[in-house]
N, C-alpha and C positions, 0 to 999 in steps of 0.2 A: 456330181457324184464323186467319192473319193475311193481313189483307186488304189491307193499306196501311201501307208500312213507312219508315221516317223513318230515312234515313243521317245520324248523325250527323260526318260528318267531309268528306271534299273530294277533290278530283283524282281519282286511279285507283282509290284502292279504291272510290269511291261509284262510279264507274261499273263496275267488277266485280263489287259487290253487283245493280246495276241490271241486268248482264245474266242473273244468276240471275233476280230476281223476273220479268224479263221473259218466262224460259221456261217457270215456272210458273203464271204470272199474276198475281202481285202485283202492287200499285201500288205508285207510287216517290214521294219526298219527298224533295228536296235543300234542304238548310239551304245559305245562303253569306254572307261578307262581301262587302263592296262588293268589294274587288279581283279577289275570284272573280264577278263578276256574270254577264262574259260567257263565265267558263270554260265547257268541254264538257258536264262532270255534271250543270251547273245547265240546258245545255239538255236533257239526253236524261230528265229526271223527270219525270214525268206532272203533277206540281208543284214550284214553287219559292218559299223563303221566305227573303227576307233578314234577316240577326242584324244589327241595328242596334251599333253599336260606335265609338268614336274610334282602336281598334289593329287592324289585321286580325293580329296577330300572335297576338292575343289572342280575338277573336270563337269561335271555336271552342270554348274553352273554357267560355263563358257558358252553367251548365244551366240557370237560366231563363229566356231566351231560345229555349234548345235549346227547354225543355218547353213554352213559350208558344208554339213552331212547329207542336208538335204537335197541340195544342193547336186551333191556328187551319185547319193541314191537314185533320186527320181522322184524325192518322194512329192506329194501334192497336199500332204494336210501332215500335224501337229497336233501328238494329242500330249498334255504333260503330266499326265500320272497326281501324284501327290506329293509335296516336297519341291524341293531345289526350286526350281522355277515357275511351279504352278499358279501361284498366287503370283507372279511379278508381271505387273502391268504392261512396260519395259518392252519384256519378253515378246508379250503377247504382239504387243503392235507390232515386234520386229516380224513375226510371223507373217502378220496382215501384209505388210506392207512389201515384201518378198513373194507376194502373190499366191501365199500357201493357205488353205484355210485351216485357223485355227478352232480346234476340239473344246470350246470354254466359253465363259462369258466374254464379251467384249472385253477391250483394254483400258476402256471408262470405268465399268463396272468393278473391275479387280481394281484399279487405283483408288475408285472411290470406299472401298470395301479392304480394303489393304490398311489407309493408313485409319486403325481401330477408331482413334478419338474423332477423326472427320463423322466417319460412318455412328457413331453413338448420336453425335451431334446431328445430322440427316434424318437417322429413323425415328431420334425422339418427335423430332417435327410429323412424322409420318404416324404417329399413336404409339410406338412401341416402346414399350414400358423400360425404364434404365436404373443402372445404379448410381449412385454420386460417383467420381472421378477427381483425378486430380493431376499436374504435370509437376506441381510446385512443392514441394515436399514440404515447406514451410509452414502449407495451409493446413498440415495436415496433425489434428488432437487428438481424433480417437482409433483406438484400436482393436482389434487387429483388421488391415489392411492386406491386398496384394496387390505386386509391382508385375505386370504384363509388359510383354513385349509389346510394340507398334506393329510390329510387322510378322507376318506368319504366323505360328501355330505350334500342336503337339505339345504343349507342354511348356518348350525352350522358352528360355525368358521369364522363369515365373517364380515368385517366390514369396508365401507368406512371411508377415511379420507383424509380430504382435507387440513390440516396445518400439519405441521412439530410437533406443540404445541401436537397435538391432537394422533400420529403415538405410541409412549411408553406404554399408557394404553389401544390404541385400540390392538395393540399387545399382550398383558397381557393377555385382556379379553378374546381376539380371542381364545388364548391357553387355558384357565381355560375352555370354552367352548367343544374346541374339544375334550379336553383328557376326558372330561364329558361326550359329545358322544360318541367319540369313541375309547377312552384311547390309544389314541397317540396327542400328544398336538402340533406335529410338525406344520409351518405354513411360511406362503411366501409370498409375494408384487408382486402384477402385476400394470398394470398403469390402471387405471381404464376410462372406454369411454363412456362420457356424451352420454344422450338418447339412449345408443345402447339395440338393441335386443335380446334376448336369442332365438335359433333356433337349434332344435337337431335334429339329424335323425336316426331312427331304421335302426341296423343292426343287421344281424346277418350269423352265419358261423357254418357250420356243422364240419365232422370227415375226410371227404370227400379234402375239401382245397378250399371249395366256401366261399366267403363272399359275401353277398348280403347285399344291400340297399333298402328298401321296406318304402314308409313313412314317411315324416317328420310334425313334430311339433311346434307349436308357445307356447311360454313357457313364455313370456316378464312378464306380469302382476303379482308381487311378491309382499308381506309382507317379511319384514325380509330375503330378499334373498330369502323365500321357495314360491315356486310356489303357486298361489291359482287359477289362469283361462289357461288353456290349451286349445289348438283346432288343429285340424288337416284339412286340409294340411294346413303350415306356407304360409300366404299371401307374395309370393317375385315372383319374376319372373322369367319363367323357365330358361333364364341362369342363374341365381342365383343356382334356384335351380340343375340344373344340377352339377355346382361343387360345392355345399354342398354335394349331394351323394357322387361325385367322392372321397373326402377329406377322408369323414367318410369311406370309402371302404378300400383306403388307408390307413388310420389309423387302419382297420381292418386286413389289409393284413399284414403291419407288426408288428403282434404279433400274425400270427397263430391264429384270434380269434374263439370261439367255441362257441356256444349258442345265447342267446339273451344279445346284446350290446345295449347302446345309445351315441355316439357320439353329444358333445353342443359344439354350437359354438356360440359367444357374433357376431350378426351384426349390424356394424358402418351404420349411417346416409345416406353414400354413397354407399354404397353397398359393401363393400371390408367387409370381418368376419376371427373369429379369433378361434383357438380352445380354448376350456374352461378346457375340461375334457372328459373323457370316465367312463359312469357306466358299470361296467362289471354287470350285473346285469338287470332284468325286471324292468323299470323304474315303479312310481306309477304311472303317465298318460299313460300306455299303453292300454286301454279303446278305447282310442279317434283313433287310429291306427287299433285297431279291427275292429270298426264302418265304418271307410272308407275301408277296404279291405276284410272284412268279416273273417279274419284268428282269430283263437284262437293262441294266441302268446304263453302262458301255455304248450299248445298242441306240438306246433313245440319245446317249451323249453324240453319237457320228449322226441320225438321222434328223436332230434337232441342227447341227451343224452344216449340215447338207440343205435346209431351207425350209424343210419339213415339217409340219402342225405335230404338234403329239397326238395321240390317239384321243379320241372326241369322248371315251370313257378309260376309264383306270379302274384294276380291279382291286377289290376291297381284300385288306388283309386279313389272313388268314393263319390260325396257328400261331405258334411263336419259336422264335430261333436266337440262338445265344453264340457270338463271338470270343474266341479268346484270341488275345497276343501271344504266341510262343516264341519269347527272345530269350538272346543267349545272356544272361546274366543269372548274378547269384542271389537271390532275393534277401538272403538271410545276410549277407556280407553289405549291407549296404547302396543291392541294386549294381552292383560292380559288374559290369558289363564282363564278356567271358569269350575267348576266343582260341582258335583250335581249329581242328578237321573233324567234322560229321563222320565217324567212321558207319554210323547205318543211322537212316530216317527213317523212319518206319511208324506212320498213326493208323492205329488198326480201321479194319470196315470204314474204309472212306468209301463213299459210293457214288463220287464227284471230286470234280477239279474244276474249278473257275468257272464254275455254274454245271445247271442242267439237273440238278437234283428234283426228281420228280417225288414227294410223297416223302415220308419220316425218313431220315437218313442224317448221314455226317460228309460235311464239304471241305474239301483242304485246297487253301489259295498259299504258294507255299514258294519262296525263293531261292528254297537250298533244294537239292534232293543228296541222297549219297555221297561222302565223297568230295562234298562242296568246304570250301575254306570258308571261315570265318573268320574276317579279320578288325581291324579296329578304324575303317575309313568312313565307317556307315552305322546307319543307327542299327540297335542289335535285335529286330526283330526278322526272325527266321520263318513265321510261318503265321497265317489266322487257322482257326480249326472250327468250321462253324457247322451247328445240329440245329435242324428242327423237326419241331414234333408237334402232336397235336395240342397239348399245354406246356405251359410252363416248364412243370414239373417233369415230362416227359423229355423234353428236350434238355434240361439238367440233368437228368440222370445219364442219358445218351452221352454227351458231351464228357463228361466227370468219367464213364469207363472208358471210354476210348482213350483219352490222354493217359491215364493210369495204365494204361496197358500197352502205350508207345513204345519202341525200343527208340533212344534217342545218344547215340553214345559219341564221345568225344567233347561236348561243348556243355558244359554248365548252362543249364534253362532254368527259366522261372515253371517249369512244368508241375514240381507238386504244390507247390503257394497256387498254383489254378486249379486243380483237385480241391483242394482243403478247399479254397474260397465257393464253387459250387456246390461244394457238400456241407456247406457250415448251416445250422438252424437258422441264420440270422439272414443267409441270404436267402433262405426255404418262404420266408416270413417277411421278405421284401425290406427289409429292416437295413435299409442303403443310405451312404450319402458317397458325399467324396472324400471324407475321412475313414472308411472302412476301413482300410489295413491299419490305420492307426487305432480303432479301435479294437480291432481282432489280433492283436500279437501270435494267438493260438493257429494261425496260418503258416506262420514263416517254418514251423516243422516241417522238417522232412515226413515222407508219407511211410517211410519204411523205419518202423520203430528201433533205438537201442538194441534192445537185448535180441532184437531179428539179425542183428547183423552178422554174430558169429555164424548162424545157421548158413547166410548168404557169404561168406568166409569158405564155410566149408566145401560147398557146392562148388565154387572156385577152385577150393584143391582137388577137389576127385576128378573135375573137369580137366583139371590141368594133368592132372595123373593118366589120365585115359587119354590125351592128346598126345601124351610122350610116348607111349603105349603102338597106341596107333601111326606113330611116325618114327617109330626104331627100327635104326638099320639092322640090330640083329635081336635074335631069340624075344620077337614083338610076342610071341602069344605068353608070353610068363606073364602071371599076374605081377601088376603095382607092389612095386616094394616088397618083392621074392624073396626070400631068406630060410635059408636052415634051419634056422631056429629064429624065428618070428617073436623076435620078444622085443624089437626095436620100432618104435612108432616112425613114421613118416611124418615129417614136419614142414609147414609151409608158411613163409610170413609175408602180409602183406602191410598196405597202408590203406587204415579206411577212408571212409566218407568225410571225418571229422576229422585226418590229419593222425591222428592214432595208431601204431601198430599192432597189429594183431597176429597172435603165432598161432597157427591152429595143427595139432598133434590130432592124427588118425592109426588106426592100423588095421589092415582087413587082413580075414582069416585066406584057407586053404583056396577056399571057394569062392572068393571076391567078395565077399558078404563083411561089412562093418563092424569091425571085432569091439573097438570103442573109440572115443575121441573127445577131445578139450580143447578147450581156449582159453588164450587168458592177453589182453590187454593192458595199457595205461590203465584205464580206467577201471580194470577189474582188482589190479596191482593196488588203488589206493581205497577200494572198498570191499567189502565184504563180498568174495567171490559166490555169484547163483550156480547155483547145479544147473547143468549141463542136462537140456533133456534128451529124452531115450529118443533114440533115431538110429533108421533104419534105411539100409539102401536098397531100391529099388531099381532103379534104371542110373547107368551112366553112359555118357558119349561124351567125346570133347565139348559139343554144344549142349547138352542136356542132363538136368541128373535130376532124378525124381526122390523124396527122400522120404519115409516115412516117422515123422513126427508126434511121439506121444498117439499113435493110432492113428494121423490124420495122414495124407500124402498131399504134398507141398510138391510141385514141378518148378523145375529153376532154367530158363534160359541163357546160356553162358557164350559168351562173346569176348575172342582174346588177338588183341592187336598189341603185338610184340610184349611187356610187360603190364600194358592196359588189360585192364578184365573186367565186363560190364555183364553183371549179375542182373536181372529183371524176374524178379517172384512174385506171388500174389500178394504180397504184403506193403511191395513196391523196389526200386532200384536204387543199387548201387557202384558206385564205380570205385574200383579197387586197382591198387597198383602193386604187382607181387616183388617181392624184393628179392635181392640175386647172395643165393646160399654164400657166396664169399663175395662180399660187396667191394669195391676199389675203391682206396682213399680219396676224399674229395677235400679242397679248398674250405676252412674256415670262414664266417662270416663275424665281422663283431657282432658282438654285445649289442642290444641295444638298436641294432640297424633294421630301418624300413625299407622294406625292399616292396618297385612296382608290380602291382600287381597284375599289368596289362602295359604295352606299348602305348604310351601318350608322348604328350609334352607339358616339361611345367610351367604353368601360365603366373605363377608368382607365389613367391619365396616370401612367407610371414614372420617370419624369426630371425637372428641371428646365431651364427656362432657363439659360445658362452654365457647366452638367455639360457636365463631358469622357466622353467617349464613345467606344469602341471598336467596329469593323465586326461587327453582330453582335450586339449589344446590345439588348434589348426595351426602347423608346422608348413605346406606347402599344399598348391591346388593343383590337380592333374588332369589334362583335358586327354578322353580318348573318347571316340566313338558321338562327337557333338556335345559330350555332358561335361560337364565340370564335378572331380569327384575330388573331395576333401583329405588331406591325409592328415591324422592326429594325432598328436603323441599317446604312446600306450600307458606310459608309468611318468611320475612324476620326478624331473633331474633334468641335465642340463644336456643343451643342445650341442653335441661334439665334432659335428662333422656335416657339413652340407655339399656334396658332391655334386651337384647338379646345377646351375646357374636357369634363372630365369630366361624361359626362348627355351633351352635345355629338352632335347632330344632322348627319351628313356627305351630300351628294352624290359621286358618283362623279367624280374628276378633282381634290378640296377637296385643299388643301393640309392636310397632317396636321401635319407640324414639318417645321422645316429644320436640316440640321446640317452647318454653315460648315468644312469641312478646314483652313482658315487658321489657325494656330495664332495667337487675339489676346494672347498675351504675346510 
C-alpha cells in the first residue's frame, strides 16, 4: 500500500494528483524550486521540500535531489505528473531501485517507448500501422515533411517543412528545442499529411497482463503542435473507432504495458491513421476521459501500482466533454507567451476541481488561483477548463460561456481565440484537422469588438470617478466633477487593448445623471469619426456601472490595480491602463529599436551589424518559457545596433537591435 507519495513535478498536475491522494487518504509530498515556493501545490501538501538549484528551469529535472526529497520526507512511492521527468527511463529505475514504488509504467517500457524511432520500429512488427520516417535528411525528396523530436512530447521539437531550402535550420532549431526540453536533442522526419487528425486512445495495463482500452480523444485543434481544445469521444465512426482501440491495445501488449498509457495516432482525410507515438505517462487531457466514464484515472494509476487488477468491467462512455488550455500568451502576437501577476482568477460556475463532477457541469484543473505569479521558467499554461454535457453541442456551448465570462486580469491569455474557436460553424460541423487555426485567421480577434471599446473606456472613467468619490478625504458626498458653472467636461485617457490612446470626455449634470460624452482616438483621428451613441447612466460604483445604451442596458465589471483597469462586459474584456493627468518625462528609445517582449535568453544572433535587411527577416531567436520565439525585422534598412550577444541575458522592455530605415549610402 502507498502511504506517502512524492509528486514529482509542479502547478496542476501535483495538485490533481493531490486531490486523489486526498480522497483516498494518502499523504502528499511536493518538491519545488525557489520560484514555485509560494505556488498553490506547495501549499496544499501535507509536506514540502525545496530542490536546491541556480535555474529553476532546470530544478525539476534534478533526480538526486528529487531522491534526496524522498528521502528526507518519508515518502514511499513516486508519481511524475507529466513533463520534466515523466517519460525518462533513467528516472524511473532510479526510483525502483531506491526502494520507492514507482506511479508509471516500468523503466523498460518508457525507454523502449521514449526513444520514438525504436518504438515505430517494435509496433510496426506488432501490426500497427506507420508512417515512412527518416534520420538522414539526404534521403529525403518529397515534400512537406516534419522533423520530431526523439525524445518527449507536447509539441517541443517539431516543425513542419515544406522545401528542401527550409529542412537544415528547421532541423537545427528542432534540436536546440528538445535538448532544452528535454536534454536529448535527438530528432527524425516523418512525411507529414495535409489536414490529418490527431486521435489518441487511453489505455492502460495492470501487473496482472491485461491491457485495456477505455476512451478515446480528439486532440486536432493545436498551437505550435501543443494541443489547446480536446474533447472526448473523438467524432469517427465506430469502425474507425473499433481498430483505433484494437491498434493502441496491440501497441499495449507488445511492451508488457503497466499503468496509464495514451496511444496517438495522426487520421488522414479518408479514414486509414497512423501511429504517432506512445505517452507512457497520464496525458494532460485526461479530464475529458474522466467526464465520459466517471473513472478517476489517478486512482486506477496508484491502485494499478499497488499490485492491483483493474476492475473486471469498465464503464462505457457516456456523453461528451471538451478541454481547453488557458495559458498566458498572446495568441494574436505570435503565441508570445505573457507574464505578470493574476490580480483575479475567476471562471464562472465551476462545479468541480480535479474531479467529482457528478452530471452536466464545468471542472477547472487549474495552477494558479489569485495572486499567483506568472513567470517565464515554465510552460505558459495556467489552467484546463473542462464541461460536459449530454451532447456535443451542449457541452460547447457550456464551456464557450463560461470562459466568456471569466474575469482573468493581469496576464494576457489565449482566452478569447478559445471562445471564437468553440463558437466557430466549422468546429459546430466537426470540420477539424491540425491546421485549424491556420485555416480560421477569423479566431485570433478579439471577442470584444472595436467600436465597443470607447463604451468600455467609459465605464472606466465613471468607475474611476466614483472610486475618487468614495475615497475623499473631504466633502466625498459632492458630485464627480462639481462646478459652478458645469460647462467643463471631465476628461480621462487611457491606453487601449491595441496600444492606442484613447481620451474619453464626459460630463454629468446636477443629479449625477450623464449630461453627454465622446471619444476620440488614433484611430478615430485618422478616419472618419462614428457618432457616439446615446447612453445613459444607470448605476455607478467603483466596481460597477450599468449603462444604458441606445435603449439597451449593458452592466460593466470594473476592476482597478493601481493604474491597471480591467473592464469585463457582455460583449467581452478589456484591459486598460489609465494615464496620469501630468505624465513625468521618461527616457527616449531609438528609432527603429526591438525591444523584449518577455524575460528570455538569446539563443542566437542572425545578423550582423551593418547588414541590410528586409521587413521580415529573422534578426535574432529568443528562448523563454521552453519555446523558441523569432524576432524579425519590422521595416526594411539596416541593422545598427545589436546590444545583446548570444548566451545574452534579456529583461522585458531590453533593447534587442535596432534597425536604422536610412539608407547610409
Amino acid at each position: 500500500m502507498i502511504n506517502r507519495l512524492l509528486v514529482a513535478n509542479r502547478g496542476e498536475i501535483a495538485r490533481r494528483v493531490f486531490a486523489t491522494c486526498r480522497a483516498v487518504g494518502v499523504q502528499t509530498v511536493a518538491v519545488h524550486s525557489d520560484a514555485d515556493a509560494d505556488a498553490p501545490f506547495v501549499a496544499e501538501a501535507d509536506q514540502a521540500v525545496r530542490l536546491p538549484g541556480s535555474s529553476p528551469a532546470e530544478t525539476y529535472l534534478r533526480v538526486d535531489l528529487i531522491l534526496d526529497a524522498a528521502r528526507r520526507s518519508g515518502a514511499d512511492a513516486v508519481h511524475p505528473g507529466y513533463g520534466f521527468l515523466a517519460e525518462n527511463a533513467e528516472f524511473a529505475a532510479a526510483v525502483t531501485d531506491a526502494g520507492l514504488t514507482w506511479v508509471g509504467p516500468p523503466a523498460k517500457v518508457i525507454a523502449a517507448m521514449g526513444d520514438k524511432l525504436a518504438a515505430k520500429a517494435l509496433l510496426a512488427e506488432a501490426g500497427v500501422p506507420m508512417l515512412p520516417s527518416w534520420t538522414d535528411t539526404d534521403e529525403i525528396t518529397d515534400f512537406p515533411v516534419l522533423v520530431k523530436a526523439s525524445a518527449g512530447g507536447g509539441g517541443r521539437g517539431m516543425r513542419i517543412v515544406r522545401t528542401a531550402d527550409e529542412l537544415a535550420e528547421a532541423v537545427a532549431s528542432a534540436r536546440r528545442e528538445a535538448a532544452a526540453a528535454f536534454g536529448d536533442g535527438t530528432v527524425f522526419i516523418e512525411r507529414y499529411v495535409e489536414r490529418g487528425r490527431h486521435v489518441e486512445v487511453q489505455i492502460f495495463g495492470d501487473a496482472h497482463g491485461r491491457v485495456v482500452a477505455f476512451g478515446d480523444r480528439e486532440c486536432s485543434i493545436q498551437r505550435r503542435h501543443q494541443k489547446i481544445v480536446e474533447e472526448a469521444p473523438a467524432v469517427v465512426s465506430e469502425r474507425v473507432r473499433t481498430a483505433l482501440h484494437e491498434a493502441a491495445v496491440a501497441a499495449g501488449r507488445a511492451v508488457d504495458y503497466l499503468g496509464a498509457g495514451t496511444v496517438e495516432f495522426l487520421l488522414a482525410p479518408g479514414g486509414e491513421f497512423f501511429f504517432l507515438e506512445m505517452n507512457t505517462r497520464l496525458q494532460v487531457e485526461h479530464p475529458v476521459t474522466e467526464l465520459c466514464t466517471g473513472l478517476d484515472l489517478v486512482g486506477l494509476q496508484l491502485l494499478v501500482a499497488e499490485g492491483e487488477p483493474l476492475p473486471a468491467t469498465l464503464p462505457e462512455s457516456t456523453g461528451h466533454a471538451i478541454e481547453v488550455r488557458l495559458c498566458a500568451e498572446d495568441a494574436a502576437a505570435g503565441w508570445r507567451p505573457a507574464t505578470g501577476t493574476l490580480y483575479r482568477f475567476s471562471v464562472g460556475a465551476v462545479a468541480a476541481e480535479f474531479g467529482g463532477l457528478a452530471g452536466p457541469g464545468l471542472r477547472l484543473d487549474s495552477g494558479v488561483v489569485a495572486g499567483s505569479v506568472v513567470g517565464v521558467h515554465y510552460d505558459s499554461m495556467l489552467a484546463k477548463v473542462i464541461a460536459w454535457g449530454r451532447t456535443r453541442a451542449e457541452a460547447t456551448r457550456l464551456l464557450a460561456g463560461a470562459l466568456a465570462r471569466s474575469e482573468l486580469h493581469g496576464v494576457t491569455t489565449n482566452r478569447d481565440l478559445l471562445v471564437r474557436v468553440l463558437r466557430s460553424p466549422a468546429f459546430a460541423a466537426v470540420e477539424i484537422d491540425t491546421g485549424f487555426l491556420d485555416q480560421h485567421p477569423e479566431v485570433f480577434a478579439p471577442l470584444l469588438p472595436a467600436n465597443q471599446v470607447p463604451l468600455t473606456a467609459l465605464a472606466a472613467a465613471l468607475a474611476g470617478a466614483a472610486h475618487r468619490r468614495a475615497t475623499a478625504p473631504v466633502l466625498g458626498g459632492l458630485p464627480s466633477g462639481w462646478r459652478n458653472v458645469p460647462a467643463v467636461p471631465q476628461v480621462s485617457r487611457f491606453v487601449g487593448p491595441d496600444g492606442d490612446e484613447i481620451e474619453i470626455r464626459y460630463r454629468l449634470d446636477r443629479a449625477g445623471r450623464l449630461a453627454d460624452w465622446s471619444s476620440t482616438s488614433a484611430a478615430e483621428e485618422s478616419a472618419e469619426r462614428p457618432t457616439a451613441p446615446a447612453v445613459a447612466l444607470v448605476e455607478v460604483t467603483p466596481d460597477r456601472v450599468v449603462l444604458d445604451v441606445d435603449g439597451v442596458r449593458r452592466a460593466y465589471r470594473v476592476h482597478r490595480v493601481g493604474s491597471a483597469v480591467f473592464v469585463d462586459g457582455p460583449d467581452g474584456a478589456a484591459s486598460l491602463a489609465e494615464l496620469p493627468r501630468l505624465p513625468l518625462p521618461t527616457a527616449a528609445v531609438a528609432a527603429g529599436s526591438l525591444l523584449a517582449p518577455l524575460p528570455g535568453v538569446v539563443t542566437r544572433v542572425h545578423v550582423q551589424v551593418g547588414q541590410r535587411v528586409t521587413a521580415g527577416d529573422l534578426l535574432l531567436t529568443l528562448e523563454a518559457m521552453k519555446l523558441e520565439h523569432p524576432v524579425l525585422a519590422p521595416i526594411d534598412g539596416v541593422v545598427a545596433e545589436l546590444p545583446v550577444p548570444t548566451g545574452g541575458q534579456v529583461q522585458t522592455g531590453a533593447v534587442l537591435a535596432v534597425v536604422d530605415e536610412k539608407d547610409p549610402r
